[in-house]
N, C-alpha and C positions, 0 to 999 in steps of 0.2 A: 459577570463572568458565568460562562454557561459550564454546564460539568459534561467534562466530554464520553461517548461512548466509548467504548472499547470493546476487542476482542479476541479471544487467545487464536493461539497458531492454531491448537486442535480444532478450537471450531471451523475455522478459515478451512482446514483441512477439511473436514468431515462436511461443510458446504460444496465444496467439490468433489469429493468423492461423490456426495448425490447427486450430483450433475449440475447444480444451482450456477444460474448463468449471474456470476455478481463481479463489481466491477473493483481490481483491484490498480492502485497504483502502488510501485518501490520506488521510495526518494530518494536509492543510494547511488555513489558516483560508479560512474563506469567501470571499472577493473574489481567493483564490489559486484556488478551486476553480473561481470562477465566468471565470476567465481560459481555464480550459480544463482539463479533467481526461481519463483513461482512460474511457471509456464503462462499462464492465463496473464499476467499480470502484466501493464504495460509500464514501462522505463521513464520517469519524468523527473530527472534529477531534482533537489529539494530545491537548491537557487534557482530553477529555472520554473519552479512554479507560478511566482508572481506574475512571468512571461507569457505562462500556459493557460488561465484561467478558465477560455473561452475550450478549452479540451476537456475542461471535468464537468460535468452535465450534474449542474447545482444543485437538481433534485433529486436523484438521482444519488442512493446510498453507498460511497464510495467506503473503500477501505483503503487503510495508508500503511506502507509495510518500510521500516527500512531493517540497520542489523541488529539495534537492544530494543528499537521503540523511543526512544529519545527523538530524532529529528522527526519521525512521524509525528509522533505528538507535538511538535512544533506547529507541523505543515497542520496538522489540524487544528489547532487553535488557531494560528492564521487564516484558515478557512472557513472554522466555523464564526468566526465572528465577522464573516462577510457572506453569509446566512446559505452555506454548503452544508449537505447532509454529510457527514465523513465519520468514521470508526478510526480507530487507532489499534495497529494489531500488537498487543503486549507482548513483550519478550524479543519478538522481531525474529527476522529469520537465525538469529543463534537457537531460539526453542524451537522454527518449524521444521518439521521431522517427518514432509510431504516431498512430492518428486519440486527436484529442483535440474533447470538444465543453465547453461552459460549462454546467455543472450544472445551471443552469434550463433545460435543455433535453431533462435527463436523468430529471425527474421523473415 
């Protein structure tokens, strides 16, 4: 069992605020995404992962956002133990407290 990374919303936040070009995924369902999500962050619901593998770029430090942290952490353990760089953002979008817009606005 590997121990996985994590990372609070502030930092997530304060990565972009400096302009840090990093790569986020939100594993939540749609009408969660469409309440409001991370700008930068692309939409890969959690069941649709296993689907998507060939979209998350293995090496490549990804970050997994959903609403407490719970299914991220999922998706990342799922991932990390098929040997993906991945973070887990604590708290989830209930503590991030950065601009959030509704998906359809993000297309």
């Amino acid at each position: 069992m590997y121990e996985m990374k994590e990372i609070s919303p502030e930092e997530i936040q304060q990565k972009l605020e400096n302009g840090e070009k990093i790569e986020l995924i939100d594993v939540r369902e749609d009408d969660e995404v469409e309440a409001g999500m991370i700008p930068q962050a692309r939409h890969i619901r959690m069941n649709d992962i296993p689907n998507q593998l060939d979209a998350i770029d293995k090496e490549k430090e990804t970050f997994f956002i959903c609403r407490s942290g719970g299914r991220s952490g999922n998706v990342c353990a799922y991932l990390q133990e098929r040997g993906y760089n991945v973070v887990n953002m604590t708290g989830g979008m209930l503590e991030y407290k950065g601009e959030t817009k509704p998906k359809s606005e993000l297309a």
